[in-house]
C-alpha positions in Angstrom: 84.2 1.8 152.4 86.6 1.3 149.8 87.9 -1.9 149.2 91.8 -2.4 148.7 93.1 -4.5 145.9 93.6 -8.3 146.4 96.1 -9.2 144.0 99.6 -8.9 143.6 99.1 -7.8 139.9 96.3 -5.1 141.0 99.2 -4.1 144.1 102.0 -3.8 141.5 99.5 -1.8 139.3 98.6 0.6 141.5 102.2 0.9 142.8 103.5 2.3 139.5 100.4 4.7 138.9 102.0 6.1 141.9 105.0 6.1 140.8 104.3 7.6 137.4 102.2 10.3 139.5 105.2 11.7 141.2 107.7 11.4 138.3 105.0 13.3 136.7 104.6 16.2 139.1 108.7 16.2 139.6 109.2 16.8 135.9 106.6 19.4 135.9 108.5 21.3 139.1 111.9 20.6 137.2 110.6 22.0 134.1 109.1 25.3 135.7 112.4 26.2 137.5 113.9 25.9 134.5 112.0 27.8 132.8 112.1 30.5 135.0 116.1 30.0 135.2 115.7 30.5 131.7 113.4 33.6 131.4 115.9 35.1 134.4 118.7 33.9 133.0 117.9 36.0 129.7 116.8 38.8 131.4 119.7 39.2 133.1 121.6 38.6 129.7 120.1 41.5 128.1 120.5 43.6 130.8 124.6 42.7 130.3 124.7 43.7 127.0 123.2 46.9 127.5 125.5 48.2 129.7 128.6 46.7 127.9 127.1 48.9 125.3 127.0 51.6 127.5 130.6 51.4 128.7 129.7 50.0 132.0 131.6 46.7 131.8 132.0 46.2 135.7 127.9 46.1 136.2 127.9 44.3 133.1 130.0 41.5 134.3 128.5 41.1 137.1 124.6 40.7 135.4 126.6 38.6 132.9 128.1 36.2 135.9 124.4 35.9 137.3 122.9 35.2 133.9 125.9 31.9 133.3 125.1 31.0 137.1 121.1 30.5 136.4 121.6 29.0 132.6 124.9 28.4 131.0 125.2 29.0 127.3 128.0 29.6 124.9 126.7 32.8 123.7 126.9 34.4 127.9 130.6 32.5 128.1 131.7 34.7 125.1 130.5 38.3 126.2 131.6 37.4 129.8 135.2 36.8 128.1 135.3 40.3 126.3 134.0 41.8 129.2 136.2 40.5 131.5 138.9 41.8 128.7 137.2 45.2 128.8 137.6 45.0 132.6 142.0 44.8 132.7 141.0 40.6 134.0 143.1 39.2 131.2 143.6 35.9 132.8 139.8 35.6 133.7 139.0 36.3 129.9 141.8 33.9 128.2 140.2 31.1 130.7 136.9 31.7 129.8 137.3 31.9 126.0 139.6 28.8 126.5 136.2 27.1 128.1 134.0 28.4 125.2 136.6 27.6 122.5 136.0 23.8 123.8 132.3 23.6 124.9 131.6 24.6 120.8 134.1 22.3 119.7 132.1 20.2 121.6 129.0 20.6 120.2 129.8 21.1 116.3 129.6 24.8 116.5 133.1 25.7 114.6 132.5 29.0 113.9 132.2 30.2 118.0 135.3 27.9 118.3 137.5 29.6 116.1 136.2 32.6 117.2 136.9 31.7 121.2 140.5 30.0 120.2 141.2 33.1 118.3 140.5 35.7 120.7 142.3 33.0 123.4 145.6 33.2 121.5 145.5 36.8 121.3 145.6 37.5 125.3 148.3 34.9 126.0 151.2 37.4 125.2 150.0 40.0 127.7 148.9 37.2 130.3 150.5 38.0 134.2 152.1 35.3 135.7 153.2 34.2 139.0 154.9 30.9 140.3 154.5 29.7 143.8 156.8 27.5 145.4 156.5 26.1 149.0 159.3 24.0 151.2 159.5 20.6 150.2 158.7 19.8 154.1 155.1 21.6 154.0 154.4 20.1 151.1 154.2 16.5 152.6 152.5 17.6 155.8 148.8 15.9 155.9 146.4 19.1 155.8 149.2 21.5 153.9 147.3 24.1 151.8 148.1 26.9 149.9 145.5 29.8 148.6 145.8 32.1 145.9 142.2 35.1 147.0 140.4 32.3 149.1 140.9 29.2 146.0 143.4 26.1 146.9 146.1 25.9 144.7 147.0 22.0 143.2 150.2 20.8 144.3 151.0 20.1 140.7 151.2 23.9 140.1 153.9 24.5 142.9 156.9 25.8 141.0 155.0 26.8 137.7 153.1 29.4 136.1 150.0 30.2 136.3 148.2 33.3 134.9 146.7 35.4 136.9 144.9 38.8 136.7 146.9 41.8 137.4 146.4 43.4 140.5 146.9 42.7 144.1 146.5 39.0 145.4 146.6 37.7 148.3 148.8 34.2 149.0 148.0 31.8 152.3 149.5 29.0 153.2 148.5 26.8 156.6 148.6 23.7 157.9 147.9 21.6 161.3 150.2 22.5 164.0 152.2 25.6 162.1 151.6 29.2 162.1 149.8 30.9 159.1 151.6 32.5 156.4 149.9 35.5 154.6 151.2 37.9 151.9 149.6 40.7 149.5 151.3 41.0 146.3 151.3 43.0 143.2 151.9 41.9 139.9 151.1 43.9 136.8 153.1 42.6 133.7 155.4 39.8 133.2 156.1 37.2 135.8 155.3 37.3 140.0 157.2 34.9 141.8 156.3 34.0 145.5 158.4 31.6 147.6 156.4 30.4 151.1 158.3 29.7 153.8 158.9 27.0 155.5 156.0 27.4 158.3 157.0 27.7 161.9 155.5 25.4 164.8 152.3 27.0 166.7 153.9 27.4 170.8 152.8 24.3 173.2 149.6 25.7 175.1 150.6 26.8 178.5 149.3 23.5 181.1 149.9 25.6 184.1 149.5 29.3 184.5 150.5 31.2 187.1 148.5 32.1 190.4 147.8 35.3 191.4 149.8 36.2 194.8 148.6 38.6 197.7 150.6 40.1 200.7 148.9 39.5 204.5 147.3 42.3 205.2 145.8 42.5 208.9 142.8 44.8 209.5 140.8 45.6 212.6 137.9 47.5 211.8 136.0 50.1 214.5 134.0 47.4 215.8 136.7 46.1 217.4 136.9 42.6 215.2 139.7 41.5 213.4 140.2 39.7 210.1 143.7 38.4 208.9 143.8 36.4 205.8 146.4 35.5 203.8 147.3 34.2 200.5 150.4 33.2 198.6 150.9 30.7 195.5 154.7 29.5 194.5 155.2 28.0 191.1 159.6 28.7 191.3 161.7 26.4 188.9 164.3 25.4 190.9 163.9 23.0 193.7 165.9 25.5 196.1 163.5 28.6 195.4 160.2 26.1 196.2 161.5 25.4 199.5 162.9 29.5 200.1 159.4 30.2 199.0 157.4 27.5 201.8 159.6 29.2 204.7 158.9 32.4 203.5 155.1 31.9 203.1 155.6 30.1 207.2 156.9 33.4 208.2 153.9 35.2 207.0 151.3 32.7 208.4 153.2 33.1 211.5 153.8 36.5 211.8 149.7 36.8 211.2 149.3 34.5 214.2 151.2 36.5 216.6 149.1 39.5 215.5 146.2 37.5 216.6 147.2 36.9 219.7 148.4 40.2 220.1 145.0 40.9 219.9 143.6 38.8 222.1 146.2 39.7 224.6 144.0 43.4 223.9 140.6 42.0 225.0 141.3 39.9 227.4 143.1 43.4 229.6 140.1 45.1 228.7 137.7 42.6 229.8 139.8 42.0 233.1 139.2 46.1 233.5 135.5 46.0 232.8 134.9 43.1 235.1 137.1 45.1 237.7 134.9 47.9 237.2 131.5 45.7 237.6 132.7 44.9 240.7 134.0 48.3 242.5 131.1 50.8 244.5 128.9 52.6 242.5 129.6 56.2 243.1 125.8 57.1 243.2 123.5 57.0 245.7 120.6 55.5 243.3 120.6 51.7 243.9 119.0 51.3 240.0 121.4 53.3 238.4 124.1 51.6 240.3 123.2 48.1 238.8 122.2 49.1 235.2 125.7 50.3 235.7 127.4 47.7 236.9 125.7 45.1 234.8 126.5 47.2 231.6 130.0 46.5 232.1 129.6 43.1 233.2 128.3 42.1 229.9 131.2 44.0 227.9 133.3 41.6 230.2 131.9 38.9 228.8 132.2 39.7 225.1 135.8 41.0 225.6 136.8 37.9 227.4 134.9 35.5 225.1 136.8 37.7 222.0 140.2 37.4 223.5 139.5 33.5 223.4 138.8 33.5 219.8 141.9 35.7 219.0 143.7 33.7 221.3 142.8 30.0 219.5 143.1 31.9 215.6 146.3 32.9 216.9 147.6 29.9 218.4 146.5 27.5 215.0 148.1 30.2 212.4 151.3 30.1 214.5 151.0 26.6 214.9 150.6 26.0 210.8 153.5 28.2 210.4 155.5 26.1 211.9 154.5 23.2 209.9 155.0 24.9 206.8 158.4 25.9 208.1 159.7 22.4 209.1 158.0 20.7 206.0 159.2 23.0 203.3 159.7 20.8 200.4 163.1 20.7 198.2 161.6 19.7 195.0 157.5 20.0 194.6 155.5 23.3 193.9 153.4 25.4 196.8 150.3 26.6 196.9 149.2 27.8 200.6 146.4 30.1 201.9 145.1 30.9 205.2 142.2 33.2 206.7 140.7 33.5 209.5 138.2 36.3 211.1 137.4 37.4 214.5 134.5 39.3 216.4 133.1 39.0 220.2 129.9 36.9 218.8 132.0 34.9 215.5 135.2 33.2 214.8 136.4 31.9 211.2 139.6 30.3 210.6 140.4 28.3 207.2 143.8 27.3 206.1 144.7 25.2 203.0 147.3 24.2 200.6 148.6 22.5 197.5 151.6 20.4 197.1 
């Protein structure tokens, strides 16, 4: 077994071999990426030149971009400027000379800084320019932004110029609260000048939408059952059309009742026939036919009785809630009312409910 150390100078000891361990295997894996930044970096470099060479400046640019990405250098800053030059992206090139001119300055190397100043200076006359201005009362809105191709424009350059590469670019401004404002514009010599709007206010989501609304409409199928349901929503926005609407809805619950009993009226005559028939002389001499007879409509007695009941009591309690909803029509709060019910000699369903 290995024994662990006792001391506090043997525990400090080992804790910094430890430490010196990992700083030493970080370096190493710092030092390998960048070396193969580096090796990538040039590759890529080369590969720019070449087709600069060639007279293909836009796939140059791009190699050129992914070589400065992986290992900036001075050297990739000034061919990215000439190509970007090469490429009609004026304002991308004056920028990035601008940025090379200083980084040598920087580090002692005068003759890339005159170089970079120089070729700087040159492109200024020929630089695009627009101006973007926005209303005084976006500007001080908390979120306010405004976008020149996807990058945030500083409120410091509201109202001044700022060089820009010919071409089409597109301006957004948003903030919390206030419809977007987007606009493409063109701008190929002198100045551009865009003026953003003062932005309008996004519409107050909609709390309470309205229902859907269907008419009563009875059916009685060939199976002799009937279903009525019914089904009206009122969201009016006067007090007088909420009430209008409640005696209206009253008259349809109503009316559906009557047809119920109506119907019930329907089954309870036919089972009054059958029963009438159950009873009269069989008009054949067989005894057994007689009674299969006879019983045969006894039993359709007794479903159309127990089916005129049913129609009878669905009815009675949809004429009966119409005439609630008729003497409780409100004057000023909003409806909502729905009834159903269903009707067959074995089942009976009636639901009716409402909102105020």
């Amino acid at each position: 077994m290995t024994n662990l150390p006792a001391s506090r100078w043997e525990r400090h000891l080992l804790g910094m071999s430890v430490g010196c361990l990992l700083l030493s295997l970080q370096t190493h894996t710092s030092l390998a990426q960048s070396a193969g930044n580096k090796a990538a970096a040039e590759a890529l470099f080369d590969q720019g030149k070449l087709l600069m060479q060639s007279g293909d400046y836009s796939q140059a640019c791009q190699k050129l971009e992914a070589s400065q990405k992986l290992d900036e250098g001075i050297g990739t800053l000034l061919y990215l400027a000439d190509c970007y030059e090469k490429t009609g992206r004026t304002a991308s090139a004056w920028a990035m000379f601008k940025e090379a001119a200083s980084i040598a300055g920087a580090q002692g190397q005068e003759s890339r800084q005159k170089l970079a100043s120089h070729r700087a200076k040159t492109l200024e006359p020929a630089l695009v320019k627009v101006v973007i201005e926005a209303a005084q009362g976006d500007v001080a809105l908390l979120g306010f932004e405004v976008r020149n191709d996807g990058v945030a424009i500083p409120a410091a350059q509201f109202g001044f110029p700022v060089p820009v590469d010919p071409g089409e670019h597109r301006i957004e401004a948003s903030a919390p609260g206030k419809r977007a404002y987007n606009e493409l514009i063109k701008v190929t010599k002198g100045d551009g000048h865009v003026k953003v709007p003062l932005l309008e206010d996004l519409p107050a989501p909609n709390s309470t939408p309205p229902r859907p609304s269907t008419s009563v409409m009875p059916v009685v199928d060939s199976g002799s059952s009937v279903a009525i349901q019914s089904t009206t929503n009122s969201t009016p926005e006067r007090d007088t059309a909420r009430s209008s609407n409640q005696r209206l809805v009253s008259y349809v619950v109503g009316g559906a009742g009557v047809v119920g009993m109506g119907i019930g009226a329907y089954f309870g005559l036919t089972a009054i026939h059958d029963h009438n028939l159950s009873k009269s002389a069989c008009s054949t001499s067989d005894a057994n036919a007689c009674y299969k007879q006879a019983l045969g409509q006894y039993n359709d007695a007794v479903s159309e009785a127990r089916a005129s009941t049913i129609a009878f009591v669905a009815g009675g309690a949809l004429v009966a809630t119409g005439l609630v909803l008729y003497l409780t029509a409100p004057e000023s709060k909003s409806l909502a009312v729905h009834a159903s019910g269903a009707v067959s000699p074995s089942l009976a369903q009636l639901t009716v409910g409402g909102a105020w």
